[in-house]
C-alpha positions as CSV (number, residue, x, y, z in Angstrom):
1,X,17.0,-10.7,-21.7
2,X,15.0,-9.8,-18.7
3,X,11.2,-9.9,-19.0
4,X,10.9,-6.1,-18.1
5,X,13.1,-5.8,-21.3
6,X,11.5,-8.3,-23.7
7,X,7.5,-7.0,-22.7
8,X,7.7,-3.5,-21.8
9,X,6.5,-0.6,-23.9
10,X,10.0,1.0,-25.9
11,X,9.0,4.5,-24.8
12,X,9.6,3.3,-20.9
13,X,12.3,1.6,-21.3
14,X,13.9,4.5,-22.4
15,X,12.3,7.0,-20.3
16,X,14.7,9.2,-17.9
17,X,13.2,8.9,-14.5
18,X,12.1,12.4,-12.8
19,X,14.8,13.8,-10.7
20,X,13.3,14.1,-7.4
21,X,14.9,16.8,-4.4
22,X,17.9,14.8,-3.0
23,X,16.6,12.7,0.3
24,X,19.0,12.7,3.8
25,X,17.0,12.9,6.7
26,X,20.1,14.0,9.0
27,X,20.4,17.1,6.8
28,X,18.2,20.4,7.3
29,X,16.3,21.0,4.1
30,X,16.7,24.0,1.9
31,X,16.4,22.6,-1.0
32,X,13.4,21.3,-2.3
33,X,11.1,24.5,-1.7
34,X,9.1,23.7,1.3
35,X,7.5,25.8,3.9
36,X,9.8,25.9,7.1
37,X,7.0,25.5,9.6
38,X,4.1,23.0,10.2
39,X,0.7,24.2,10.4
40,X,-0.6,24.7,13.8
41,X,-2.6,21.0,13.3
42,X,-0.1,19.2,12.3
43,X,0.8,15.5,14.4
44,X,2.7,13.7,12.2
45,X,6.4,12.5,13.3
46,X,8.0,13.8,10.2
47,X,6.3,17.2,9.5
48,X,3.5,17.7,6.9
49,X,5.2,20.8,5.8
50,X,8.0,18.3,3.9
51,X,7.9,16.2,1.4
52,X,7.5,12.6,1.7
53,X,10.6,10.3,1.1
54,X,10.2,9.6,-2.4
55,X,10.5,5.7,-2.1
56,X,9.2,5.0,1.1
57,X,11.7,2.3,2.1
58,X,10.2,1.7,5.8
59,X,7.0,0.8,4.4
60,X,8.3,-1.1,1.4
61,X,10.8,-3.3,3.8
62,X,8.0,-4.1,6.3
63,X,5.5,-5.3,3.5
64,X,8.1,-7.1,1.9
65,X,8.5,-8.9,5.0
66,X,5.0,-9.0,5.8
67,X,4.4,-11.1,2.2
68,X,7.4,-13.0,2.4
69,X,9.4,-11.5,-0.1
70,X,12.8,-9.5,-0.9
71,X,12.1,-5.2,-0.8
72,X,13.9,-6.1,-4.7
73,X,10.6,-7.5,-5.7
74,X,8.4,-5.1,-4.2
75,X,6.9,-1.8,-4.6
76,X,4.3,0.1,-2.3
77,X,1.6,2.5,-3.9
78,X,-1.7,3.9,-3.4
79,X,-4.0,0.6,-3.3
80,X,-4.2,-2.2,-6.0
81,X,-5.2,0.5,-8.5
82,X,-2.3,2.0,-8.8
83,X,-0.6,-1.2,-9.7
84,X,-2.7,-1.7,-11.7
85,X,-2.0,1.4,-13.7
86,X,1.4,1.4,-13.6
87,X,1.4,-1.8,-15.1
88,X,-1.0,-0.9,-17.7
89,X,1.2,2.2,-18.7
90,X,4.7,0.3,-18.8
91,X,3.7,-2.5,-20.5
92,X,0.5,-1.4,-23.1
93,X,1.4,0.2,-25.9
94,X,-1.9,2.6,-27.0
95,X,-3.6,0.9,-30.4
96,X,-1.5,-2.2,-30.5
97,X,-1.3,-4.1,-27.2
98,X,-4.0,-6.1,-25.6
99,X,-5.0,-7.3,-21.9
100,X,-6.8,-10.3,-21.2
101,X,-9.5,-10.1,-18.2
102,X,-12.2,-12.9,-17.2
103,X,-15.2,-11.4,-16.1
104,X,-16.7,-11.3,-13.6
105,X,-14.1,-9.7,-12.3
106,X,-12.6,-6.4,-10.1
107,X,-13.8,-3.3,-13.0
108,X,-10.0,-1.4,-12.8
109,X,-8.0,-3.7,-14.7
110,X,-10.8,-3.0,-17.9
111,X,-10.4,0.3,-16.9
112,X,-7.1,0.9,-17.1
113,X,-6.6,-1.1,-20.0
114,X,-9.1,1.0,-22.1
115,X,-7.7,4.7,-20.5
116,X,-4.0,3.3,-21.7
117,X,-5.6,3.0,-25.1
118,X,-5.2,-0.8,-25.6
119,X,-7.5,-3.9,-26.6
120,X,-9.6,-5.6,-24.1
121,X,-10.0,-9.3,-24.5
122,X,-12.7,-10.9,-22.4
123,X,-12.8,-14.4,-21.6
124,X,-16.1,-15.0,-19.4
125,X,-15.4,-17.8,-15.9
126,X,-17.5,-20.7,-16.4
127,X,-20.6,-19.6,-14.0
128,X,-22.0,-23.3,-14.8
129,X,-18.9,-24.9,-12.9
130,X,-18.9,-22.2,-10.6
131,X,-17.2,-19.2,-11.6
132,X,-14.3,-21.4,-12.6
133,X,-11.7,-20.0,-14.6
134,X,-11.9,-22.0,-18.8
135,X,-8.3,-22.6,-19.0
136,X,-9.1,-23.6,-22.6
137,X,-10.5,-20.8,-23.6
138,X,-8.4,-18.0,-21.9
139,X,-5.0,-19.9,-24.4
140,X,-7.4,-19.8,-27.8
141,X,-8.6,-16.0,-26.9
142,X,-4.9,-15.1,-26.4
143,X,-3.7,-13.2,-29.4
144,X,0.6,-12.1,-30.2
145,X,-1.0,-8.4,-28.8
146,X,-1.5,-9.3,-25.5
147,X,0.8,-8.1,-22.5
148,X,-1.2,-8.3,-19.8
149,X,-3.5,-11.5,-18.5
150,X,-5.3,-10.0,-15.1
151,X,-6.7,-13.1,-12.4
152,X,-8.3,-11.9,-9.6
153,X,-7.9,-14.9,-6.5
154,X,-10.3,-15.0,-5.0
155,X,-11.9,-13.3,-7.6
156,X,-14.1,-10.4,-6.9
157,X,-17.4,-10.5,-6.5
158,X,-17.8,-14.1,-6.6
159,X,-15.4,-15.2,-4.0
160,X,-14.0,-18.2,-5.7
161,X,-10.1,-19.8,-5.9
162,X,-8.2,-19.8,-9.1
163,X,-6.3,-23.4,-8.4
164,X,-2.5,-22.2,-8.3
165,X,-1.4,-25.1,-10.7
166,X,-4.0,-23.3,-13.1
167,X,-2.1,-20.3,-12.8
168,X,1.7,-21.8,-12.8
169,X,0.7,-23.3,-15.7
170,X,-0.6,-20.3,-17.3
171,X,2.7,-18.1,-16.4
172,X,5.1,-20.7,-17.9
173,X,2.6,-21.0,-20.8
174,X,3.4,-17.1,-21.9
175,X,7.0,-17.0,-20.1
176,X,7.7,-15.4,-23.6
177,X,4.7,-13.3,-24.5
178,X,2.8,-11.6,-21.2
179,X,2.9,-11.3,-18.0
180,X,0.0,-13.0,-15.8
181,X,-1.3,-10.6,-13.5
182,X,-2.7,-12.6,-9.8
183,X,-4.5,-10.0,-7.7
184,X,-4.7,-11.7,-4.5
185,X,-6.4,-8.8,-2.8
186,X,-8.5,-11.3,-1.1
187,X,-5.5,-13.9,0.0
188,X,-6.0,-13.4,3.8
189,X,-9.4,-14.8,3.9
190,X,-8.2,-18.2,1.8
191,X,-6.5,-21.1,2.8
192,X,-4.9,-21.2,-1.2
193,X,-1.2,-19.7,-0.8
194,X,0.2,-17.0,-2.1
195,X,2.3,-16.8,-5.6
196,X,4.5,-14.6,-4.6
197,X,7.2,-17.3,-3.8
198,X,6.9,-18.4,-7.0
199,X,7.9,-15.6,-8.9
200,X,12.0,-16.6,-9.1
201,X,11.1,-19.5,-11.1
202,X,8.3,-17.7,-12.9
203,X,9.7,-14.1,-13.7
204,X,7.1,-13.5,-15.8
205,X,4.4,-13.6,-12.6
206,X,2.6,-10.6,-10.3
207,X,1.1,-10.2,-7.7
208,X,-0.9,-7.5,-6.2
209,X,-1.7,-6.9,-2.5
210,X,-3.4,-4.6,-0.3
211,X,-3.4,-3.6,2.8
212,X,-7.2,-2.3,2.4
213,X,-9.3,-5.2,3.1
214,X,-7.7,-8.2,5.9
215,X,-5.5,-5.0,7.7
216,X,-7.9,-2.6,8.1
217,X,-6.6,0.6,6.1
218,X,-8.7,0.8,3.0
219,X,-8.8,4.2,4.2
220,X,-5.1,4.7,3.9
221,X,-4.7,3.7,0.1
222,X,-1.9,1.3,0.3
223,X,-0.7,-1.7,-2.3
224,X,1.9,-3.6,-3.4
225,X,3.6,-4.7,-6.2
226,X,5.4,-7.8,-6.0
227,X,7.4,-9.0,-9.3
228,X,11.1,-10.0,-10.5
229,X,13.5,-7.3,-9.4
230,X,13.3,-6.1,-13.4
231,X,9.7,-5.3,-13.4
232,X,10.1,-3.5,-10.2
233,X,12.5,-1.2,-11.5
234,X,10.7,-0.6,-14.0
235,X,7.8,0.4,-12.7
236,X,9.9,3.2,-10.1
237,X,10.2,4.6,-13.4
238,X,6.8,5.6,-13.7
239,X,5.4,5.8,-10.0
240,X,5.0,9.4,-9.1
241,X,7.2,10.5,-7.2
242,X,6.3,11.4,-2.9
243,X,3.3,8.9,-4.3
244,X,2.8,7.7,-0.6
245,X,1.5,10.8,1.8
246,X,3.1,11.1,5.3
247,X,0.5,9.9,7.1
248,X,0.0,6.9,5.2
249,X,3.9,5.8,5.8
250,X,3.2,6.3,9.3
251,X,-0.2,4.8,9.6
252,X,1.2,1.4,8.0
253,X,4.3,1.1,10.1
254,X,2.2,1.4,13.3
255,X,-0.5,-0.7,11.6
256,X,2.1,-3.8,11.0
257,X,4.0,-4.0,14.5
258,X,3.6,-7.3,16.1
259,X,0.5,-6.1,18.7
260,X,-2.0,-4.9,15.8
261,X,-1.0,-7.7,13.5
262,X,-2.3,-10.4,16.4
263,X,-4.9,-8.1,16.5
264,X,-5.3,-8.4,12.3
265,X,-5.3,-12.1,12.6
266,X,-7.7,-12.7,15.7
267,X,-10.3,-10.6,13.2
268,X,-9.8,-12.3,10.2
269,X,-10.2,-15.5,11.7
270,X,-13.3,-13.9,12.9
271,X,-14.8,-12.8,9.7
272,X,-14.0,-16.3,8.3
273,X,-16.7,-17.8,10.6
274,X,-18.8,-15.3,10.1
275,X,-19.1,-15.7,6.9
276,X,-20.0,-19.5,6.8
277,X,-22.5,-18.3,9.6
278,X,-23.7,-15.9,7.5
279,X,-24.0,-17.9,4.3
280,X,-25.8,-20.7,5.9
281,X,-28.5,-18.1,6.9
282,X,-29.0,-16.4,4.1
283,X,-29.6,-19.6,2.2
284,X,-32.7,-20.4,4.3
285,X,-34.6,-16.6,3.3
286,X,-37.1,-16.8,1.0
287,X,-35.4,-14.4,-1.2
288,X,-32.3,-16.2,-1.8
289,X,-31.9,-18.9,-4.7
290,X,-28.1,-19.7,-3.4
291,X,-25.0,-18.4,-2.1
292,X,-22.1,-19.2,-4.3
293,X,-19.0,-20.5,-2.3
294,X,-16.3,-17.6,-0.9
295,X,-13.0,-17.5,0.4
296,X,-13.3,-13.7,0.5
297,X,-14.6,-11.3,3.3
298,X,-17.9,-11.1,0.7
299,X,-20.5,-13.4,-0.7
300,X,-22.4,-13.4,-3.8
301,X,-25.7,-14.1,-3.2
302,X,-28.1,-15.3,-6.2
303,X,-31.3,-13.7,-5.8
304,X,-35.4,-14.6,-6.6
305,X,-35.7,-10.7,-6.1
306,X,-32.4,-9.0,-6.5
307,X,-33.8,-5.6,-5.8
308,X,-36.3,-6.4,-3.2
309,X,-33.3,-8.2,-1.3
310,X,-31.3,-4.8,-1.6
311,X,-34.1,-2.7,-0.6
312,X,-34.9,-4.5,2.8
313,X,-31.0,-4.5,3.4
314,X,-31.3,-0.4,3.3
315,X,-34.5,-0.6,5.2
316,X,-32.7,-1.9,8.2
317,X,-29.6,0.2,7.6
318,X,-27.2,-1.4,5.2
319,X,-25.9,-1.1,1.7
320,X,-25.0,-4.1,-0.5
321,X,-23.6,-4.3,-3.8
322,X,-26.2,-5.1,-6.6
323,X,-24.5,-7.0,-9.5
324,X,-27.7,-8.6,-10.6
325,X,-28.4,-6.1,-13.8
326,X,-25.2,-7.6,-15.0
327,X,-25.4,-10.4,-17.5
328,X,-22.6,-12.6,-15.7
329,X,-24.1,-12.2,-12.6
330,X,-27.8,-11.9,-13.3
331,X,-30.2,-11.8,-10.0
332,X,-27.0,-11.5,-8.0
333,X,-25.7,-9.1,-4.7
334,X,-22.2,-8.7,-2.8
335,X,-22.8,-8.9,1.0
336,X,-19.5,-7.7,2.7
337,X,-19.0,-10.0,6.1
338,X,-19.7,-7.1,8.9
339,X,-19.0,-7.8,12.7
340,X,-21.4,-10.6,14.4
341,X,-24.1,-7.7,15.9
342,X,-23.9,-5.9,11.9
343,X,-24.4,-9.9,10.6
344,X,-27.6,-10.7,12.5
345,X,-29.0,-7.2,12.2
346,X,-29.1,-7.7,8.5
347,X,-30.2,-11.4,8.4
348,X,-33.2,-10.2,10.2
349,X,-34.4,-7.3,8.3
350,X,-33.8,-9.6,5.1
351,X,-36.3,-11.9,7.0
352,X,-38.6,-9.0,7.0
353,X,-41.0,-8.2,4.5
């Protein structure tokens, strides 16, 4: 039995997908009620006046070769989140399935989670060994409900690596029970590889991706799925269907040719020294206790004076993140790495009192 059969939720198993308008570009359209003329505005390639291709299969095929993977073991939606969600709705049944999270940690997959209707168990990372995932604790938390276990590498906000044996071991642990959940939103920025290539000998493994953070389009809403062939087809079940506007499908295609890709990885490259630059800086202000180690485009910064830090960072123009009212991240701010100029700018009205 496949592990979309064995975990998912009955009801979607079962569940007729919606019967979207038939989709052949070479044929005019008449059928699927649209208006017959752009608007007077309207640059796209493919008209804004028709529907979108219900699976976009351009996009899809050129992120599945972006992330190394088959198009079978990928789907393409609006950001993280709506993985996210669609996992939560195939596989949590309302009042008797469970997710496990370990907080500190990216706020949708509790959100989700609770909107589905299922339990939330939370199993804190270690903040003593540095935001390290309790192995330990995460297998006596885990109870027959859970479906779900959601691990965020690097983990947002406090920029640290899950070690991928961790992980394996985890995903072979509950080959029968859940599937484990690695959000590697953040992958670009780390020298830790990806799961995805583990996934044929752990069927029971996820990964999310965006294209919001190292590629520039957070602007553009656009995710990925990437899972056993099974879970994938599942999950067309209960996408939306035209989820992915026009402009998007086009934005991404032009976004991943081979000239703005060098372009991706010259900048990425960039922000990685920047933010050792950064962090070493913003240890020698008065106002910082520490910086905890990142290998995201963020740092977490541990604070004397949480809000004092955030309110010179507005004085001189900028916005931060404050997580410090938080009790797993007490006295603590998010700094996003900025260009070089938007870097020094803020390390010296931080300086300022």
């Amino acid at each position: 039995m496949s592990v979309a059969a064995r975990l998912a939720r009955p009801e979607v198993l079962a569940l007729v997908p919606y019967a979207h308008a038939h989709w052949d570009p070479a044929l005019e359209r008449l059928h699927a009620n649209e208006n017959p003329w752009r608007y007077d505005g309207d640059r796209s390639a493919a008209g804004l006046n028709r529907y979108p291709e219900p699976q976009p299969t351009a996009v899809e095929a050129r992120l599945a070769a972006l992330y190394g993977v088959r198009p079978s073991q990928l789907i393409a939606g609006r950001g993280s989140d709506e993985g996210i969600d669609l996992l939560a709705r195939a596989f949590l049944r309302p009042g008797r399935d469970a997710a496990l999270i370990c907080p500190p940690t990216f706020g949708m997959y509790a959100l989700a989670t609770c909107l589905q209707g299922a339990a939330l168990i939370e199993v804190p990372l270690a903040r003593a060994a540095g935001y390290a995932l309790d192995e330990a604790a995460l297998l006596g938390a885990l109870t027959p409900t859970v479906k779900l276990v959601f691990l965020c590498t690097p983990n947002n906000p406090t920029g640290n690596v899950i070690e991928p044996a961790l992980i394996k071991r985890l995903a072979a642990r509950l080959a029968e029970q859940a599937l484990v959940v690695v959000d590697e939103a953040y992958a670009e920025f780390s020298d830790a590889p990806s799961l995805s290539s583990q996934i044929g000998a752990l069927p029971n493994l996820v990964v999310l991706r965006t294209l919001s953070k190292a590629y520039a389009l957070a602007g553009a809403r656009v995710g990925a799925v990437i899972a056993d062939p099974g879970v994938i087809e599942l999950l067309r079940r209960v996408i939306p269907p035209y989820s992915m506007p026009t402009p998007t499908a086009e934005a991404v295609l032009e976004a991943l040719g081979a000239a703005p890709l060098a372009t991706a990885q010259r900048r990425i490259a960039a922000l990685r020294a920047e933010r050792g630059r950064l962090a070493a800086a913003l240890e020698r202000l008065p106002l910082v206790r520490r910086v905890w180690p990142s290998e995201a485009n963020f740092v977490l910064v541990e604070c004397h004076d949480a809000p004092a830090l955030v309110a010179r960072a507005r004085a001189a123009g900028f916005l931060l993140r404050d997580f410090s009212q938080r009790p797993l991240t007490a006295a603590a701010v998010r700094i996003t790495i900025g260009t070089p100029e938007q870097n020094q700018r803020l390390l010296e009205g931080l300086a300022t009192p």
